[in-house]
N, C-alpha and C positions, 0 to 999 in steps of 0.2 A: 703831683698828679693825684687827682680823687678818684676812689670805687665810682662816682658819679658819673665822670667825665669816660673810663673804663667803660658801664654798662651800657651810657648811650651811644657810643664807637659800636660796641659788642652787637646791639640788639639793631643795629642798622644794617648790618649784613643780610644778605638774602637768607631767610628763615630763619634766622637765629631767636635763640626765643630764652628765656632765662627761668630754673626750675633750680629747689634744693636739692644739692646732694651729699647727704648725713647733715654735719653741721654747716656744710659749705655752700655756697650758691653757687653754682654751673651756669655757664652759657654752651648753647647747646648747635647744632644744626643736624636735622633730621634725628636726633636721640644721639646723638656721637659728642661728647662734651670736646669742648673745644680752650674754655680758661675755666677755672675755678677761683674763689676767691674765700679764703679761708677765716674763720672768723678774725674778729678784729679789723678788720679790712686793711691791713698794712701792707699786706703785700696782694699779688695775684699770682698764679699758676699759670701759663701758657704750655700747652701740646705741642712739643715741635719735632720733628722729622729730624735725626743727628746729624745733620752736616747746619743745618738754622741755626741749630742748640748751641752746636762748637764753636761756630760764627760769633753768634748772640755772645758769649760766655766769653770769647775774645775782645771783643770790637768793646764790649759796655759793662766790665767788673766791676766798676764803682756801683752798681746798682743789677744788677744780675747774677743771682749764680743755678749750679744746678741742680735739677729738681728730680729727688731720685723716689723712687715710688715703687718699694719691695726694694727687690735691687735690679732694679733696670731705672737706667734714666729715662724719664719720658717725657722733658720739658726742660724749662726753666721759670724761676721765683725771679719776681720780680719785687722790688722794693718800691713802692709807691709815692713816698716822701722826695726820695733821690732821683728818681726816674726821670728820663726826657719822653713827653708825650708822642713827640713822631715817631721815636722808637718803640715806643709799647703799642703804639697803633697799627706800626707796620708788621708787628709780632703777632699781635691778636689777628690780623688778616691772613699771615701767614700760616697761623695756627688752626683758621676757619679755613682756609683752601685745604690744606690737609685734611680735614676732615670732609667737608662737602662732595658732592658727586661731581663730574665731569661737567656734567650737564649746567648744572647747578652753579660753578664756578666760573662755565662760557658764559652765564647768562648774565652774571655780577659783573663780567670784564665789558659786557658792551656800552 
């Protein structure tokens, strides 16, 4: 899987919108970053809620681990080369509903 195939998944969500952050590029919905994608593009960041994370981390270790940020987890790394795209696209949507407002998330499901 490509950053490429990633951003245009990413930037298809309702508002989502893609801006740097430090050296990394963020996808974003309403300012609430939702993946990041760290230089090199080899991997990506996903945001996920702990019980996705544990899930994710279980179900797809050949390309998944966890993503620990200070010392809280608050995601999971994704490996981009190894990756299955239905899986990283059903993570990144997971990732955006977590973030986005209620509202905002009724409005993507209709």
């Amino acid at each position: 899987m490509k950053v490429s195939t990633v951003r245009t998944y990413a930037l298809s969500l309702h508002e989502a919108t893609e801006a740097p952050h430090f050296t990394y590029q963020s996808f974003r919905v309403r300012d609430k970053i939702f993946v990041t994608v760290p230089p090199g593009e080899e991997t990506i960041h996903i945001v996920l809620p702990e019980a996705q994370r544990e899930q994710a981390l279980a179900l797809h270790p050949q390309f998944i681990e966890k993503l620990v940020w200070g010392k809280s987890a608050t995601g999971v790394r994704v490996t981009l080369a190894r990756a299955e795209a239905a899986v990283v696209k059903a993570l990144i949507l997971a990732g955006w509903q977590n973030k986005a407002p209620k509202a905002l998330r009724d409005a993507h499901s209709r």
